[in-house]
DOKE-793170 format. One line per field, with one value per residue (C-alpha): y, z, x; residue number from 0. Coordinates in pm, 1 decimal, always signed. Example, Ala and Ser with C-alpha at 12.3 -4.5 7.8 and 13.67 -1.06 7.14 Angstrom:
<pts>
c2	-450.0, -106.0
c3	+780.0, +714.0
c1	+1230.0, +1367.0
kekol	0, 1
</pts>
This chain:
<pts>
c2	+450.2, +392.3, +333.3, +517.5, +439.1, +818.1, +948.7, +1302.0, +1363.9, +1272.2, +1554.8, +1713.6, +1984.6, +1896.6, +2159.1, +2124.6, +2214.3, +1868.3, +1827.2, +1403.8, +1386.0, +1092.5, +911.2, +931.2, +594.3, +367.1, +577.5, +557.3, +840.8, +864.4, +1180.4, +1484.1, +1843.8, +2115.6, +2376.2, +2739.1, +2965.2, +3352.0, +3446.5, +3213.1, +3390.8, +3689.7, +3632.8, +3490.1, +3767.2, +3994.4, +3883.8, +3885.9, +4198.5, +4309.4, +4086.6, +4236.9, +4580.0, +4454.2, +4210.8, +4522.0, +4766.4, +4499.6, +4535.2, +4282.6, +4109.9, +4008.2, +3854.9, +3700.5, +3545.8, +3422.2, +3219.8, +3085.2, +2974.6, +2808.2, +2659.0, +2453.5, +2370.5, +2206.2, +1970.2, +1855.0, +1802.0, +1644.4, +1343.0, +1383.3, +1640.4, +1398.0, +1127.9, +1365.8, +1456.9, +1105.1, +1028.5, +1395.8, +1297.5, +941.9, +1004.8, +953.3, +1114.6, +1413.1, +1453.8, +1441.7, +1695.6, +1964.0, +1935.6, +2023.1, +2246.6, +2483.8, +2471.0, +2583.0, +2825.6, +2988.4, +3040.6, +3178.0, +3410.2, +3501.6, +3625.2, +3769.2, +3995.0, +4180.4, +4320.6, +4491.9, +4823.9, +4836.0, +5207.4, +5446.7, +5815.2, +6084.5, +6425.7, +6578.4, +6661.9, +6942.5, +7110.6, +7004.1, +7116.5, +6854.1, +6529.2, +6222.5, +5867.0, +5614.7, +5283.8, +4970.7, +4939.4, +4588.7, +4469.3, +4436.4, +4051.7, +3880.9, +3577.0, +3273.4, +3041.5, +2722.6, +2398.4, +1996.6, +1893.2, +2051.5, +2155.0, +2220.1, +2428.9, +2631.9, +2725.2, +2909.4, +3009.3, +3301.1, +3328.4, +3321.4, +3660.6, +3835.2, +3781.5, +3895.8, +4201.6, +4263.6, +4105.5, +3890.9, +3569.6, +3357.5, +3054.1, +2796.9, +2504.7, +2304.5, +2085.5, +1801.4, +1757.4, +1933.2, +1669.3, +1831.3, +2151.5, +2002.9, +1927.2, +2225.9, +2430.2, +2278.3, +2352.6, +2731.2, +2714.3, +2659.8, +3006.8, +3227.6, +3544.0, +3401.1, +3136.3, +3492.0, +3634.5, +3310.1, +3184.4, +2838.4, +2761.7, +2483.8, +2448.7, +2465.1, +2731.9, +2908.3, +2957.2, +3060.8, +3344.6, +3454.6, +3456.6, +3677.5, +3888.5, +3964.0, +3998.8, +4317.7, +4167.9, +3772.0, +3508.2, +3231.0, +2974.3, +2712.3, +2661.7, +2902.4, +2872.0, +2920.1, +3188.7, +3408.9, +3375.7, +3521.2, +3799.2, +3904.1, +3866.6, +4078.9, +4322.4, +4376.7, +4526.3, +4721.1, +4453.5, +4330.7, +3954.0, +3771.8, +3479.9, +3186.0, +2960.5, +2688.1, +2577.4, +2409.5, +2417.8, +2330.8, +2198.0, +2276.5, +2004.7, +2185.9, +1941.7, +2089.3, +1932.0, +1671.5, +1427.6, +1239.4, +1499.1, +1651.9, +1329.3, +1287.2, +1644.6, +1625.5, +1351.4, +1474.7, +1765.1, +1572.0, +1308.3, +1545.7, +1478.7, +1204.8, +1523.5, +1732.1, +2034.3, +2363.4, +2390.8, +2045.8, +2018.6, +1911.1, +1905.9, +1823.5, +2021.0, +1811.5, +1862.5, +1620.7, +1511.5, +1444.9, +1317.4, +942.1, +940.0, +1164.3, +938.8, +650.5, +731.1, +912.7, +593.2, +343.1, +601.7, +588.3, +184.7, +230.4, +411.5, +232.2, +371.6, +347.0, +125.6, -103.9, +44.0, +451.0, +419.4, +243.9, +381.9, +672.1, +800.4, +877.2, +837.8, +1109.2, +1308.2, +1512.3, +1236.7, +1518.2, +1496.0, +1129.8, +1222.7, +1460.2, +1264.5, +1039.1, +1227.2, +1372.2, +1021.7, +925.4, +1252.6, +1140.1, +776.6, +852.4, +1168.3, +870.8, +880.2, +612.5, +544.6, +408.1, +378.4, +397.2, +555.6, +315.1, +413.0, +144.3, +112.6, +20.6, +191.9, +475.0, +582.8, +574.2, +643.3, +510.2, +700.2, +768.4, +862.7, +981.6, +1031.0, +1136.3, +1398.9, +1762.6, +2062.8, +1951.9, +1732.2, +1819.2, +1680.6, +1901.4, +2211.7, +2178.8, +2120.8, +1744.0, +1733.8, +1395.3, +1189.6, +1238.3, +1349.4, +1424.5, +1455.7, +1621.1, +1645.4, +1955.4, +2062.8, +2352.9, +2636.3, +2838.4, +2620.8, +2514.5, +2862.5, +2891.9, +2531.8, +2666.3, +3010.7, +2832.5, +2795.9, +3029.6, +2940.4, +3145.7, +2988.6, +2855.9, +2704.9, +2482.4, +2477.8, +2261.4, +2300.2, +2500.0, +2801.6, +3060.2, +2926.1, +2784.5, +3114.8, +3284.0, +3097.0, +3075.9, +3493.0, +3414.2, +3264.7, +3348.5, +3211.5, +3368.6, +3147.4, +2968.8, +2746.3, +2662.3, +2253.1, +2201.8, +2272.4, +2272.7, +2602.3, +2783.7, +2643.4, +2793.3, +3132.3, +3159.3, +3381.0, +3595.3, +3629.9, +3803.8, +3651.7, +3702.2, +3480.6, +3533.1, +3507.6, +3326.8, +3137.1, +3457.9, +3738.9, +4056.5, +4086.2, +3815.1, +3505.1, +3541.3, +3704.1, +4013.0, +4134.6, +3807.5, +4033.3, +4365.8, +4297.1, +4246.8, +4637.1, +4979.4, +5193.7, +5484.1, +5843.1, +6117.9, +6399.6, +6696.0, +7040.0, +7220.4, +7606.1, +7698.6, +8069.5, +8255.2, +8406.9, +8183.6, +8252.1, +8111.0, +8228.8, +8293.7, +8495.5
c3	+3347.4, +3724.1, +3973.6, +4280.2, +4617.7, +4717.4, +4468.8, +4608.6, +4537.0, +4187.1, +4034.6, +4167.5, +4041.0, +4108.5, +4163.9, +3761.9, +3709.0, +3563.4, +3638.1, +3631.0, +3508.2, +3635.6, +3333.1, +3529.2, +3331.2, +3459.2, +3730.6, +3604.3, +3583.9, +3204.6, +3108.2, +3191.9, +3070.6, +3197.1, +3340.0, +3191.8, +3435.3, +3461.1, +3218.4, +2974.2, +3024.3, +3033.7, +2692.4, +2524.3, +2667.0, +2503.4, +2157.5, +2202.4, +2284.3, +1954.3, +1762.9, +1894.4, +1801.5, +1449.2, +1557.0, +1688.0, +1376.6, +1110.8, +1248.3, +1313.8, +1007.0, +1034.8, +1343.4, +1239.1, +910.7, +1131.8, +1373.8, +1083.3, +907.4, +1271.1, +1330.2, +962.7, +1120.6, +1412.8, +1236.4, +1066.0, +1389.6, +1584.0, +1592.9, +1764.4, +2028.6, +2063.3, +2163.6, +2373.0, +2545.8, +2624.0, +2813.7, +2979.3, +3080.6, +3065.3, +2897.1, +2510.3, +2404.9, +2581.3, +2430.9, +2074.2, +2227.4, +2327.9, +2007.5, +1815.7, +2083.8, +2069.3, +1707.3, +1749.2, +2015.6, +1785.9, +1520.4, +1733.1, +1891.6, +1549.9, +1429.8, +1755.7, +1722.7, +1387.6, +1582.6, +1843.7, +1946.0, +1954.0, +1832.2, +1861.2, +1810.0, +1935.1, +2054.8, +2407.6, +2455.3, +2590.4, +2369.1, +2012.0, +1926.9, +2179.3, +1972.6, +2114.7, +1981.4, +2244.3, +2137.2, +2286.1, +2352.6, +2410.5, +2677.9, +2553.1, +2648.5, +2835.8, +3117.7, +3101.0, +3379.8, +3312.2, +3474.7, +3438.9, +3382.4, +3023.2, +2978.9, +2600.4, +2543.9, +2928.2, +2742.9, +2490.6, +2611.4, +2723.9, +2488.3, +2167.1, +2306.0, +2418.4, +2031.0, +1885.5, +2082.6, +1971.2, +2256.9, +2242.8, +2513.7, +2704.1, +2833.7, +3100.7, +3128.6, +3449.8, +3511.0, +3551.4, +3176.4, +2976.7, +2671.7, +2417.7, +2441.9, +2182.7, +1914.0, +1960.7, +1900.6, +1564.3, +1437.7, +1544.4, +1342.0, +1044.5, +1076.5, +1163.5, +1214.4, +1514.3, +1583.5, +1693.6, +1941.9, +2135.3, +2383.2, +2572.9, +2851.3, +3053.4, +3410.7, +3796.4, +4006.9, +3978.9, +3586.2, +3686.7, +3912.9, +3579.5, +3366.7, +3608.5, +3667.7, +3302.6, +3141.0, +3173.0, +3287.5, +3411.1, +3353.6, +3625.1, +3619.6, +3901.0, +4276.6, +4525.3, +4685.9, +4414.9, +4272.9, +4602.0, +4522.6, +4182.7, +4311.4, +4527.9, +4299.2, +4068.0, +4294.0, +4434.2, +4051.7, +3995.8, +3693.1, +3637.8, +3716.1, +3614.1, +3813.4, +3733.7, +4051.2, +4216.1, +4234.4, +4482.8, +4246.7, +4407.4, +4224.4, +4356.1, +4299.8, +4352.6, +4399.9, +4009.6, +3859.4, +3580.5, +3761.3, +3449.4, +3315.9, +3586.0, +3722.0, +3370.5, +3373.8, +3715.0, +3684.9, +3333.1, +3560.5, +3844.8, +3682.1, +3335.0, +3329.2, +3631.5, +3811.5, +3753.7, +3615.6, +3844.3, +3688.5, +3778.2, +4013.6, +4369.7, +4596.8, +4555.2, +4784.5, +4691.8, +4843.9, +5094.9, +4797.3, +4556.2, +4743.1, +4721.4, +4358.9, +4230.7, +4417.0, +4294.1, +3929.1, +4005.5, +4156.2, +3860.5, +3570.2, +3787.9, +3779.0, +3418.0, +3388.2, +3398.1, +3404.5, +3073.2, +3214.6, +3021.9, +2743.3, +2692.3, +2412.1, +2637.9, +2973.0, +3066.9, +3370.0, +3325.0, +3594.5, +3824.5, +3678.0, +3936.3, +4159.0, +4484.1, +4374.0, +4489.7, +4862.8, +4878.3, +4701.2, +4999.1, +5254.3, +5132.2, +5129.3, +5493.1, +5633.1, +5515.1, +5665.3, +5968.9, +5994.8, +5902.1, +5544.4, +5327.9, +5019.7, +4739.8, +4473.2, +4428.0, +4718.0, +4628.4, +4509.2, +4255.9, +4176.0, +3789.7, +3774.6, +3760.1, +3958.5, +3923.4, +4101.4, +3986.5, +4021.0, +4400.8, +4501.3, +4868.7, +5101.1, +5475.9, +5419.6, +5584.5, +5615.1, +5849.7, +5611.0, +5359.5, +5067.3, +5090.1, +5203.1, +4994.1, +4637.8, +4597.4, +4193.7, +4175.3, +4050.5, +4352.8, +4379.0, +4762.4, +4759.5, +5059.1, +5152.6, +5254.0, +5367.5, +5187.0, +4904.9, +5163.8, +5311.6, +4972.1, +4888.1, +5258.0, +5246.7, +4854.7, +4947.2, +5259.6, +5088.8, +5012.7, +4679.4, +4405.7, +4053.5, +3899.9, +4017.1, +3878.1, +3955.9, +3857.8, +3860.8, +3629.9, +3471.2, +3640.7, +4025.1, +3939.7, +3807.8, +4105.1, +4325.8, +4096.3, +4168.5, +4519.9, +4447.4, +4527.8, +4201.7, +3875.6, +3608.1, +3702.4, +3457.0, +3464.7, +3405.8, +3217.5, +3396.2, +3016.5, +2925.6, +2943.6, +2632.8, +2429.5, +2601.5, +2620.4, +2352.9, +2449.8, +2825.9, +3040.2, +3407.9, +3722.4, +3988.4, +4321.9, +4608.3, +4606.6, +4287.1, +4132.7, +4035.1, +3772.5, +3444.4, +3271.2, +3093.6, +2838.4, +2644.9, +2463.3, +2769.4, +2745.2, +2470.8, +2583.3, +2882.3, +2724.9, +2707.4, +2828.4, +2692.4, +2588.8, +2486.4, +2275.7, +2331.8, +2039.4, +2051.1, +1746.0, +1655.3, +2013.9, +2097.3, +2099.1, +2425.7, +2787.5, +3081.2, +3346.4, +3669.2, +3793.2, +4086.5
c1	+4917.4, +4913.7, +4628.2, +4550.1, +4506.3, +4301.6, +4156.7, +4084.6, +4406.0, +4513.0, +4584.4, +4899.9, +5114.7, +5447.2, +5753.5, +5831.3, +5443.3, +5367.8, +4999.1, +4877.0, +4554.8, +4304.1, +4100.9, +3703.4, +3576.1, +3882.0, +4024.8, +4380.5, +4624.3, +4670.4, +4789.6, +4955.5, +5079.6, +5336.4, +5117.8, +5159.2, +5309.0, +5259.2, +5501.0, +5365.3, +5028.1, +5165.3, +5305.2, +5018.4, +4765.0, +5047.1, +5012.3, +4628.9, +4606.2, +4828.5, +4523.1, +4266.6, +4313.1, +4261.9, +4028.1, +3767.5, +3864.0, +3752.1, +3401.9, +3117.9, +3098.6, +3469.7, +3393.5, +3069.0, +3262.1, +3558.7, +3344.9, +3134.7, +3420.1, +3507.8, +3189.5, +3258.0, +3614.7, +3441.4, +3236.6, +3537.2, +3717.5, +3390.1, +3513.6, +3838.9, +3707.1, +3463.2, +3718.1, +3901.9, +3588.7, +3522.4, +3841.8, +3820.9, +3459.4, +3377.2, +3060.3, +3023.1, +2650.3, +2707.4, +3030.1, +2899.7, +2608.8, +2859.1, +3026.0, +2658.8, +2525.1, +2861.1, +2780.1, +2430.0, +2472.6, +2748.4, +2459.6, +2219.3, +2477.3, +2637.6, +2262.3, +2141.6, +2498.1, +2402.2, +2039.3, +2228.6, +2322.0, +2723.8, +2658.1, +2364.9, +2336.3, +2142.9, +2030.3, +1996.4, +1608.8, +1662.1, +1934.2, +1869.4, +2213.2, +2369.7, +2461.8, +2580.8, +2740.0, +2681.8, +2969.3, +3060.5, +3452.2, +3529.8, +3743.3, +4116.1, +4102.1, +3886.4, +3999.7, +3783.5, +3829.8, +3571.1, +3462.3, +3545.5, +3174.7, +3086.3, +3480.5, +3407.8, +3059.4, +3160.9, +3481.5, +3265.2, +2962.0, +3092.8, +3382.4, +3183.5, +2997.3, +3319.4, +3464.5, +3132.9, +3145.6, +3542.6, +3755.9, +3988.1, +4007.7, +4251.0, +4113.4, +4213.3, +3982.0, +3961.4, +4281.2, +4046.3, +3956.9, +4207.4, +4233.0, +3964.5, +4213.0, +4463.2, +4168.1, +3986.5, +4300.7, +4337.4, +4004.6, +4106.7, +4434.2, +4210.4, +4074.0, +4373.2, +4200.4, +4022.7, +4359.1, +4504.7, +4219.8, +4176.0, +4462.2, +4441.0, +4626.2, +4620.0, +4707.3, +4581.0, +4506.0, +4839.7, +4782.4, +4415.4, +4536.2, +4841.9, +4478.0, +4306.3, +4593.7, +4704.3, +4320.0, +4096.2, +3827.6, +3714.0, +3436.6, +3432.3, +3245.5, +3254.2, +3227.7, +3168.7, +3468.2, +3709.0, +3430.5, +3541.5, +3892.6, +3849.3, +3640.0, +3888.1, +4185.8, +3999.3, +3818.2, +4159.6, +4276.6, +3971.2, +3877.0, +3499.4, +3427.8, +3126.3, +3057.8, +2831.5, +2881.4, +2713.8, +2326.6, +2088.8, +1815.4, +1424.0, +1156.1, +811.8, +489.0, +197.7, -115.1, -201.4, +91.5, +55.5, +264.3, +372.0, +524.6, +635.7, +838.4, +983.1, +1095.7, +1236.4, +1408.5, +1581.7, +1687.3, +1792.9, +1998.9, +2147.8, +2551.2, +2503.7, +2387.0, +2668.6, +2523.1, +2491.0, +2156.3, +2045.8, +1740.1, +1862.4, +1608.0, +1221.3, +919.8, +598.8, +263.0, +148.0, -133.6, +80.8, +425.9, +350.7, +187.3, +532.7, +744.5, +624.3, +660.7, +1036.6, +1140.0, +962.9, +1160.5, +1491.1, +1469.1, +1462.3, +1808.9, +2139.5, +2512.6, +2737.0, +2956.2, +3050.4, +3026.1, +3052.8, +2734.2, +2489.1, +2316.0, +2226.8, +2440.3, +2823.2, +3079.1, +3178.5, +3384.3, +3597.9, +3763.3, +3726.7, +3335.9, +3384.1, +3439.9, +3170.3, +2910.0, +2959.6, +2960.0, +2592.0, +2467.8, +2652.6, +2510.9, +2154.7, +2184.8, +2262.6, +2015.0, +1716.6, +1639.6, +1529.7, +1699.2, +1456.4, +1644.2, +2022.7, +2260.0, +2550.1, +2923.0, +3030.5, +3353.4, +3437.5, +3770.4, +3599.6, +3321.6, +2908.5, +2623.7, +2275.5, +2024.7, +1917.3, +1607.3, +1553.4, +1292.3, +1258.2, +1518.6, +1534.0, +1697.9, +1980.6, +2131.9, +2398.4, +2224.7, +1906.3, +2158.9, +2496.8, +2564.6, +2579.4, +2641.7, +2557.2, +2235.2, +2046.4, +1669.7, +1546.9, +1228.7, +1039.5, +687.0, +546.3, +177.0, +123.9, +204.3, +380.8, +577.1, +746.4, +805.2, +989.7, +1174.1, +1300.3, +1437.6, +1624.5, +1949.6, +2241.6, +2211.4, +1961.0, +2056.9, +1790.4, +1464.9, +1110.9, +717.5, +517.5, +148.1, -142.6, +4.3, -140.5, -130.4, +304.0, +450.9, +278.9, +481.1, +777.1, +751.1, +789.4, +1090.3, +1456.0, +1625.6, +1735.9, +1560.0, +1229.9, +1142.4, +776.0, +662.7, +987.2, +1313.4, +1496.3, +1352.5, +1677.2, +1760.7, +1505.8, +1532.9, +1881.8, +1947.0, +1609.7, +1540.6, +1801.2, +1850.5, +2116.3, +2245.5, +2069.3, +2297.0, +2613.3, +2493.7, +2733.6, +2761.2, +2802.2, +2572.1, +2304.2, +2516.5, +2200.1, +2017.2, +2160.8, +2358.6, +2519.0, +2722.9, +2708.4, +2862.4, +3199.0, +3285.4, +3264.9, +3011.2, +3133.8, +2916.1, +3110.0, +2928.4, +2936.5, +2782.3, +2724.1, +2729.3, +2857.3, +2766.9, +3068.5, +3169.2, +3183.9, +3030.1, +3247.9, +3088.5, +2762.5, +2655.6
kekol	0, 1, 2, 3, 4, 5, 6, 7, 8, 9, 10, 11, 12, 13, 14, 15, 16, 17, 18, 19, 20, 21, 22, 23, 24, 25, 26, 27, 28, 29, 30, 31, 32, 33, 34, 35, 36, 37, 38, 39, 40, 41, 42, 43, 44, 45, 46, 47, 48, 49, 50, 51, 52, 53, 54, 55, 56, 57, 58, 59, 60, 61, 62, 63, 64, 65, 66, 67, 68, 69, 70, 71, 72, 73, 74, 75, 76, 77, 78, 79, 80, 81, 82, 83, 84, 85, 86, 87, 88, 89, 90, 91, 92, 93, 94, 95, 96, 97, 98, 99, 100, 101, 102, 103, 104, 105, 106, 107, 108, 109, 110, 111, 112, 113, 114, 115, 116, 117, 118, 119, 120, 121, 122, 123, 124, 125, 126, 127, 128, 129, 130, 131, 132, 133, 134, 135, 136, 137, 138, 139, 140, 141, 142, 143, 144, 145, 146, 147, 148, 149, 150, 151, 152, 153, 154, 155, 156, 157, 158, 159, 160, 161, 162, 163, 164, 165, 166, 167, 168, 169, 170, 171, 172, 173, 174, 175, 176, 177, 178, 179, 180, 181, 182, 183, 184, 185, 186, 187, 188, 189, 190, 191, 192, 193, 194, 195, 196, 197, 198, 199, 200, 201, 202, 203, 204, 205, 206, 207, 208, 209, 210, 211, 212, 213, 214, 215, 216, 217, 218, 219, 220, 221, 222, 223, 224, 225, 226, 227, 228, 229, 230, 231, 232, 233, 234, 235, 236, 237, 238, 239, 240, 241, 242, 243, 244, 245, 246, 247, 248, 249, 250, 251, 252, 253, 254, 255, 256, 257, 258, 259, 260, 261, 262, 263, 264, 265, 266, 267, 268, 269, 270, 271, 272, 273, 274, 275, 276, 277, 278, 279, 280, 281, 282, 283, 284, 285, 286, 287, 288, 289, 290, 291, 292, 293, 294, 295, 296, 297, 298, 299, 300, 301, 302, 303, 304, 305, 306, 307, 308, 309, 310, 311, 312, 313, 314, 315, 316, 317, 318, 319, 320, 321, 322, 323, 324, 325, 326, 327, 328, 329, 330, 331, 332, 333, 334, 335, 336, 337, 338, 339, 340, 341, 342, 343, 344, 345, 346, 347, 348, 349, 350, 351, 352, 353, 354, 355, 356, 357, 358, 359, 360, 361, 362, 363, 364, 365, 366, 367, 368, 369, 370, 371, 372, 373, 374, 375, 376, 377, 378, 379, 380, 381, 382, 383, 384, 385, 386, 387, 388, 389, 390, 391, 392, 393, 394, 395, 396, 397, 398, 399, 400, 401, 402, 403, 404, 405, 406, 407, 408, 409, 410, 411, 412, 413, 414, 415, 416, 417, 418, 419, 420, 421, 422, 423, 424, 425, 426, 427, 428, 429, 430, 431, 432, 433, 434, 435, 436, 437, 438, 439, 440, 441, 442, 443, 444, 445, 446, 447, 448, 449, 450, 451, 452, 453, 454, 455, 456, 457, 458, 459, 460, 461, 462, 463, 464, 465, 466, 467, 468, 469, 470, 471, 472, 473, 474, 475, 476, 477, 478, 479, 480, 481, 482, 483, 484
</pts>
């Protein structure tokens, strides 16, 4: 293991595609892979693709028994993606929470599959002898490109729907955290007939360009930036791409809010992951009556918290993950010093090995500084005082971003103004909703927050194939009339 002296730059594909891999709880460089080039792609997506014909043919219930069978195969292999996790992540309850959420979600998904419509027939209303079968052709295989800071469930959130709806899928997690690859590919070796419709590959953004070019169609999930690049890549073969990018997600305290729960509520969605969560809430627009009362209770819960460090099972708040992250982090919190705002809680770098940030709560923040306008991913809740209704809705739609968003207030008076809002999910007093409409209520990125079909919901599915309509007429009329006058 070595230290580093900048760690922006720690991971580093070198001319043999050897990729060095930073540990984010003691900042050491203790691992490393050979990074799969295009033909190794190339060859895996191959051998997928020779899978998945039989994969598709066998029919639902073959899929639904494979992934059952896989979701038994996890829980005997918790612990060690569990351990992988933690060195990938620095964080230990999360870890074990991916592990049983990817479990769960698999569930839910495997019984929302058998309700829906791969195949429906009909007739044309206005010619009764007109019959048509309307069927769902998956996507050969599907590219999955996914994140450092849940690398394990944003592997399969959007693979699990992809293999219910008969693709197959090659995915490359982030370079950043690729250790939980090796134990999740031996739970998958215990079921063979989904072993042979899921590829990982591990690598940087050369590997991520061989997934993009050698799948029918892509799922991105990650920053702007690099969310572009896929686009393009993509756009530029004529293949779909669904992007889930980054958030800047408001809150909204209306003077109605119960400010109890609303500062507990905030504050979970401020500070989930250490803040590194594109769904996390980022910036705060509280009335004028309220902004001292929800301030004050924000700042006495964030006291309350402490990091993991020393030890992974204690604390609340993992390191940063993503050495880069480091550098931006503080640059937000530079940029908001010298603009004038007052840090109340937190706002400090600390240095373990690793990195952490407790959390920060700010005040006497606006618009010009980065931490109110770009994606921070940290544990940091501005909080800005506004004068009235409008004026939140205005300060909340400033942003390039339209992910996800929260009101709290009455329930009437909030999800009027959470209409108002520019934002694909608006989560009304609770900003952990999506969770328990997930599976049910459909919702799209708004602006550069991405991109292409609903994540959730039963599109979250469906959008893994062409729909296809074979049309039929029966008892034709003999004879053709080819012209008219």
């Amino acid at each position: 293991m070595t230290s580093i002296a900048n760690p922006a730059h720690v991971i580093q594909q070198t001319p043999s595609a050897r990729v060095f891999v930073r540990n984010p709880w003691t900042g050491l460089i203790d691992h490393e892979f050979t990074a799969a080039d295009a033909t190794v792609v190339q060859s895996q997506v191959s051998h997928l693709r020779v899978a998945q014909r039989r994969w598709h043919r066998e029919g639902l219930e073959f899929r639904i028994d494979a992934l059952t069978r896989w979701i038994e195969a996890l829980a005997r292999h918790r612990d060690a993606i569990v351990s992988a996790l933690l060195a990938d992540t620095g964080r230990l309850m999360l870890s074990r929470d991916e592990v049983d959420g990817l479990c769960g979600y698999t569930r839910a998904r495997l019984e929302q599959a058998r309700s829906l419509p791969f195949e429906k027939s009909g007739r044309s209303a206005g010619s009764p002898r007109v019959r048509f079968l309307q069927r769902l052709v998956p996507y050969g295989v599907v590219g999955i490109i996914s994140p450092w800071n849940y690398p394990l469930i944003l592997s399969f959130l959007d693979a699990v729907p992809a293999l219910l709806a008969g693709a197959a899928v090659m995915i490359k997690p982030s370079e950043i955290t690729p250790r939980f690859v090796t134990p999740v590919r031996e739970s998958l070796n215990e079921v063979p007939a989904l072993a042979d419709v899921v590829g990982l590959v591990c690598g940087s953004g050369p590997t991520g360009e061989a997934v993009v070019d050698a799948t029918d169609a892509v799922v991105f999930t990650g920053s702007v930036r690099n969310g572009r690049r896929v686009a393009e890549r993509a756009a530029r073969q004529l293949k779909p791409a669904f992007l889930e990018l980054g958030g800047k997600d408001p809150a909204i305290v209306l003077p109605s809010a119960d400010l109890e729960a609303a500062s507990h509520s905030i504050l979970r969605g401020a500070l989930v992951n250490a803040g590194q969560a594109c769904f996390a809430t980022e910036r705060v627009y509280a009335h004028s009556s309220v902004f001292r009362p929800l301030v004050e209770r924000l700042t006495t819960l964030a006291r309350a918290l402490d990091i993991n460090f020393p030890d992974p099972a204690r604390g609340q708040i993992g390191p940063i993950i993503s050495a880069a992250q480091v550098d931006t982090i503080r640059a937000h919190l530079d940029d908001a010093r010298q603009r004038g705002a007052t840090f109340v809680t937190g706002g400090e770098l600390e240095t373990h090995g690793g990195v952490w940030l407790r959390p920060t709560i700010v005040v006497g923040v606006t618009h010009e500084m980065l931490l109110m306008r770009e994606e921070s991913f940290a544990p940091i809740v501005p909080v800005m005082s506004v004068d009235s209704v409008e004026q939140a809705v205005q300060l909340a739609n400033d942003s390039t971003y339209g992910l996800s968003a929260s009101v709290y207030g009455s329930p009437a008076e909030a999800e009027r103004v959470g209409a108002e809002l520019e934002a694909g999910g608006i989560y009304v007093n609770d900003n952990d909703l999506v969770g328990e409409v997930g599976m049910a209520a459909e919702k799209m990125s708004f602006k550069s927050s991405g991109l292409g079909g609903s994540r959730y919901g039963p599109e979250g599915i469906l959008r893994f194939g062409h729909k296809q309509s074979i049309v039929t007429i029966e008892d034709r009329a003999p004879g053709l009339d080819l012209f008219r006058g």
